[in-house]
N, C-alpha and C positions, 0 to 999 in steps of 0.2 A: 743248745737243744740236741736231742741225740738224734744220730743221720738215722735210725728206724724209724723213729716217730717224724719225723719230715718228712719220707720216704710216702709216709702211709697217709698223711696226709696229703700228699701231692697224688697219690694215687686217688683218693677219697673225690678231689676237685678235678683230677681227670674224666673220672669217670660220671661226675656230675655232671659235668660239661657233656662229654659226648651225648647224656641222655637227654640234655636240652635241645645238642645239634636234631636227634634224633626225632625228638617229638615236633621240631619244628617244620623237618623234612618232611613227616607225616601229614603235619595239616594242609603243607604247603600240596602236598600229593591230592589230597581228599577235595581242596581248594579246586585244582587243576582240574578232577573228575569233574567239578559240579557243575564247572565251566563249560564243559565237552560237552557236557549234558544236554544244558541248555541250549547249549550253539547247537547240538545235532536235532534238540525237539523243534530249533526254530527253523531251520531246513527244510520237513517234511511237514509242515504244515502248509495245506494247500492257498493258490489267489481265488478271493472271493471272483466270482467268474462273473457276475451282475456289476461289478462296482470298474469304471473307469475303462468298460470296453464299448469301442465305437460301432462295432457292429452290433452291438445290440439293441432290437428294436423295442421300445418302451412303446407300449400301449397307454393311451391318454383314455381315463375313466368315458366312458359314452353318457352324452348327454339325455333322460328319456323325456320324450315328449310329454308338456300335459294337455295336447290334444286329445279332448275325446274321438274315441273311434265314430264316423258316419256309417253306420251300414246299410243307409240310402244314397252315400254316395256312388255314383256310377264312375266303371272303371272301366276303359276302352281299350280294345287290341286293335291287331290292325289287319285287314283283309287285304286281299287283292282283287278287282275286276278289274274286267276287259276296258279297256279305254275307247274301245270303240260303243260300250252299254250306255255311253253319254245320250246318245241318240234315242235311246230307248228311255220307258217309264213314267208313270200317270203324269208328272209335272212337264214335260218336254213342251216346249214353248214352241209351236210352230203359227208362222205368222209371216206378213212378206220379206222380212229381212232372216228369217230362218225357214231352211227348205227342212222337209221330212226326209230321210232318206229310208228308203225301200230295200227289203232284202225278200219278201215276200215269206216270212213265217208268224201272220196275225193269227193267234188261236181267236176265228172267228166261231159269231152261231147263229142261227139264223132264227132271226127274231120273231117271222110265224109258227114255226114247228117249236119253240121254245116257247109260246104262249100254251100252244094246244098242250105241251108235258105236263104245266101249271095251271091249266085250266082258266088261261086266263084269255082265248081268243074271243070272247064277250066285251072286254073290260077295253081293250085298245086296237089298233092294227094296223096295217100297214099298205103303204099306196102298191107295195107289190110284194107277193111271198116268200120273193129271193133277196130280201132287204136281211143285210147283216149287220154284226156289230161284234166289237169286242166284250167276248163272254165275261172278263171285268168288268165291262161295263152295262151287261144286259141286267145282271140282275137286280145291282142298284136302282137300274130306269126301270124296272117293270115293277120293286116294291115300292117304288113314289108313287108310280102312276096308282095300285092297287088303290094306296093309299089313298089320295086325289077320290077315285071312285066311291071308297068307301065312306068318304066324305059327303061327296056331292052326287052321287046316282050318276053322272055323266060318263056316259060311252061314245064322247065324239071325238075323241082324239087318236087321230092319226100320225105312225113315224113315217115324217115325209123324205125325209133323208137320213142316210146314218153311213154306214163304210162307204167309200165311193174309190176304186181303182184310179189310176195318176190316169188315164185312159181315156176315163169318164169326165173325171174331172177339166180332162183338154176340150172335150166335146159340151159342155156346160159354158166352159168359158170364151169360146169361139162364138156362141149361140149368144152371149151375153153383148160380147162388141157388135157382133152384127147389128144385134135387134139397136142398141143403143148409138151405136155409131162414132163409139170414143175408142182410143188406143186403148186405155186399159180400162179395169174397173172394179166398181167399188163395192156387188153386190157376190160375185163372185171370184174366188180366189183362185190366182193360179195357179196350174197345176205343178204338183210336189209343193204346194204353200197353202195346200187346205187343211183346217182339221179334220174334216172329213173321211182323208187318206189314213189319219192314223188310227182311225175306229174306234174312239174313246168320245166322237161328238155325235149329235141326234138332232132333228128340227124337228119342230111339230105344225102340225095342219089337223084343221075340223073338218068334219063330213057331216053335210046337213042335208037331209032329203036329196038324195044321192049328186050332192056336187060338193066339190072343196071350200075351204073357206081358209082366209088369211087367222095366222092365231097373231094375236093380240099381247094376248096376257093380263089383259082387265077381266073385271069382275070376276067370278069365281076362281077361274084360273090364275090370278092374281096370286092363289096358293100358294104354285109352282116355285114364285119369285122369293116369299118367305120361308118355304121349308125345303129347298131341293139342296139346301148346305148339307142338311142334314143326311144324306144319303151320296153326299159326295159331289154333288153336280155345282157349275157356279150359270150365272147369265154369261157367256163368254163374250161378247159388246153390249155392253147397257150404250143407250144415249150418251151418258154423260162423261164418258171413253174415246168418244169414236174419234177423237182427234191422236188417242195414243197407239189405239186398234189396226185403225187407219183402216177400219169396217165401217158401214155405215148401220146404223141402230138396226139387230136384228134380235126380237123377242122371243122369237120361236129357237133361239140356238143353244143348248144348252151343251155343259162340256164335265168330263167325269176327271176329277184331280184328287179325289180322295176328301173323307170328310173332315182331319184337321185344316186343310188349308181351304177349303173350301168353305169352313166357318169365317177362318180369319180374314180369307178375302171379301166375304158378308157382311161380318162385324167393321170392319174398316172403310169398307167402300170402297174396295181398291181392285184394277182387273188382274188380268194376270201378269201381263209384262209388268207390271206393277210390283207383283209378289215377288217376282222371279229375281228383278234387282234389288230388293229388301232384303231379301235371302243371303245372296251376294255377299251385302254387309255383313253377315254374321257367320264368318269362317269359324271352323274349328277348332282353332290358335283361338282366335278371339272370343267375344260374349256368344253366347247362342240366343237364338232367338227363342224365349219361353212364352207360352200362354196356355188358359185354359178352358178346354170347349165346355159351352154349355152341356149343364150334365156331369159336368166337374172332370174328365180326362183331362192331365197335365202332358203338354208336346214338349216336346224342344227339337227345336229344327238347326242344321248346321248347312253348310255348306264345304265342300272338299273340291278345289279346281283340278281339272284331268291333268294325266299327263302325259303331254300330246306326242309327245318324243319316245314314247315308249308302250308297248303293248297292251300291259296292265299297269294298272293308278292304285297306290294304296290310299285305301278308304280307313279310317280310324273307325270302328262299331262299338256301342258300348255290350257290357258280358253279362248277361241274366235279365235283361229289358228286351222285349218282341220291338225290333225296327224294321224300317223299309227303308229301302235305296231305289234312287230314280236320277235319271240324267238329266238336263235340263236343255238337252237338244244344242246348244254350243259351247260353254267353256268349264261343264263339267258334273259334277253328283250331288244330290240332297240327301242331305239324311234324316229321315223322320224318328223320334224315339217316343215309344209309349211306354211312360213314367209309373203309368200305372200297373202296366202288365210284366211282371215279371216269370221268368222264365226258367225253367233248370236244363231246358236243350236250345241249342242255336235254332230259333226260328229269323226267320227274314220274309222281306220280297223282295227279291234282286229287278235291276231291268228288267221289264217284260218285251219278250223280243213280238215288236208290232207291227213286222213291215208286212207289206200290202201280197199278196197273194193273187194266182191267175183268176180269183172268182170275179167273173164281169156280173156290173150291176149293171139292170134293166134300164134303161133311159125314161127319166120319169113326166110325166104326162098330166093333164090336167090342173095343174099349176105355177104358179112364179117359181123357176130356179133358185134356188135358194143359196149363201154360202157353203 
C-alpha cells in the first residue's frame, strides 16, 4: 500500500478519535454541571421549621362543650366585710349562751311620733312615749298591727316592751330574782342576753277600761300567730321550745328576722336556734338551702364562717340577684339571695350596725316584766 494513503488514513482515525475523546469530555463536563446543580439547589433549600423541633408547642384542638348555656344560673364574686358585722344583722341569735354586743349605733325611732307621721296613734300605743325600736323593725310591726285592725276593729293593743338599754335590762332582772327569790331566771333575760337590747323584738299587752291586761294570743289575736311570717316576725319561744329557748312560753314576744326565714321557720315548726344550726349545714362549698315562700319568691340561703383571725371575711355574693347579709352573732354570715329579683346594680343589706345607744327607756309600770 503506498505510505500516502496509510498516512491519510492513519490521519483520518486520528482525528476520529480525538473527536470521540472530545465529545466524551463534553458530556462528561455537562454531566459534572448538572451534578453541581443539583448539589447547590439542595443546599439552599430551607428545614421545615414545624417538623421535628422540641420547642415547639403544638396546640391540641379545644374540646367545645355541649352544655347549654343557664342564663338563670347565678355566678358569685367575692366581697369583703368586716368580721366584726358577725354580731350585727336581722338573723343574730342572741339568747343565754350568745351575749349581744353593744357599740351603741341602733338607727332607733320612736314608736309614738312614728305612729302620729302614719296616722296611726288610734290603731296601737304604747305603755310609754319614749318606747323605741329598730326603724327596721317598726315598720313591718306597725303594717301587721294596721293590718290585725283592719280586720278585727280592735284598738287594744299595746307595745309593752320593745328596745330596752343593757341598763335597763340589769334593773328588770334584779326586780325579777328579788320578787322570785331564785338565782337566776326564767322570765327575764340577762342583761347583754336579751332580745330586747338588740331592737328588732317587741311584747304586746291589752288595755281594757284603762288597766293592762296579759296578751294571750287566743281568739282573735290568734291572727298574730298565723300571719306575722308574713311581714317578717316569728313567736320567738312558742311552748313547745321552751326546753331549747331555755325561755319559758311567752306569747306576747314577737321577733323581726325578715320574711324568708320567718316563713320557713313557720312552715317547719322550728324556733330560731333551730334555723340557725340548719343554716350551718348548708355552707357555700356545699348544697344551699332552697325554698319557696308562699306567694311563689324562690331563696336560697348559704352560710359563710367568719374569719376570726382576720379583720375582714370574704363573703362569696351572687352578681345581678338583690341579696342580704346578716351575721349570726357567733361563728359567722348568712347569706339570703332573692332568685327572683334581679338586678343590673349591686344592691345588698349588709349588717345593720344595731348596738344599743345612750337613749334610757322609762321603767315600765303597771304590768309583769316581761322578757
Amino acid at each position: 500500500m503506498p505510505k500516502k494513503k496509510i498516512s491519510k488514513e492513519k490521519s483520518i482515525r486520528r482525528t476520529k478519535h480525538l473527536t470521540e475523546l472530545a465529545i466524551c469530555a463534553a458530556l462528561l463536563i455537562i454531566g459534572a454541571v448538572g451534578v453541581k446543580g443539583v448539589m447547590d439547589r439542595s443546599n439552599t433549600v430551607s428545614t421545615n421549621s414545624y417538623k421535628d423541633k422540641a420547642d415547639v408547642e403544638v396546640t391540641e384542638p379545644t374540646e367545645v362543650s355541649t352544655e347549654e348555656f343557664d342564663p338563670n344560673k347565678i355566678i358569685y364574686t367575692s366581697k369583703s366585710v368586716k368580721t366584726k358585722d358577725k354580731f350585727a344583722g336581722d338573723l343574730i341569735l342572741v339568747n343565754e349562751d350568745h351575749q349581744y354586743f353593744t357599740s351603741g349605733n341602733e338607727d332607733l325611732v320612736g314608736i309614738y311620733d312614728a305612729n302620729v307621721e302614719r296616722g296611726l296613734e288610734n290603731v296601737f300605743s304604747t305603755v310609754d312615749s319614749s318606747y323605741t325600736i329598730l326603724r327596721a323593725a317598726y315598720e313591718p310591726m306597725a303594717d301587721m298591727i294596721k293590718a290585725f285592725y283592719d280586720e278585727y276593729q280592735l284598738d287594744t293593743l299595746v307595745i309593752y316592751g320593745s328596745y330596752r338599754s343593757t341598763a335597763f335590762q340589769q334593773q328588770l332582772y334584779e326586780a325579777d330574782l328579788a320578787e322570785t327569790g331564785e338565782d337566776d331566771s326564767t322570765r327575764v333575760a340577762k342583761p347583754g342576753y336579751s332580745e330586747h337590747e338588740t331592737g328588732y323584738a317587741f311584747d304586746f299587752s291589752l288595755y281594757y277600761d284603762d288597766h293592762y291586761a296579759d296578751y294571750d294570743g287566743t281568739g282573735d289575736y290568734s291572727w298574730f300567730n298565723g300571719n306575722c311570717w308574713k311581714y317578717g316576725f316569728i313567736l320567738r319561744y312558742p311552748e313547745s321550745k321552751s326546753d331549747i329557748t331555755k325561755i319559758q312560753y311567752e306569747p306576747w314576744h314577737f321577733r323581726y328576722v325578715g320574711v324568708p326565714h320567718a316563713f320557713y321557720m313557720a312552715k317547719n315548726g322550728i324556733c330560731l336556734e333551730e334555723y340557725e344550726t340548719l343554716v350551718e349545714q348548708h355552707p357555700y362549698s356545699g348544697e344551699h338551702l332552697e325554698f319557696t315562700v308562699d306567694g311563689g319568691k324562690h331563696i336560697e340561703v348559704y352560710f359563710v364562717p367568719s374569719d376570726d383571725g382576720a379583720e375582714e371575711t370574704t363573703v362569696p355574693v351572687p352578681t345581678g340577684y338583690k341579696y342580704e347579709i346578716s351575721g349570726n352573732n357567733y361563728s359567722g354570715f348568712i347569706v339570703t339571695v332573692y332568685k327572683d329579683e334581679k338586678i343590673t346594680a349591686e344592691v345588698e343589706t349588709a349588717p345593720a350596725e344595731t348596738q344599743p345607744d345612750e337613749t334610757e327607756v322609762p321603767e315600765e309600770t303597771e304590768a309583769e316584766p316581761q322578757e
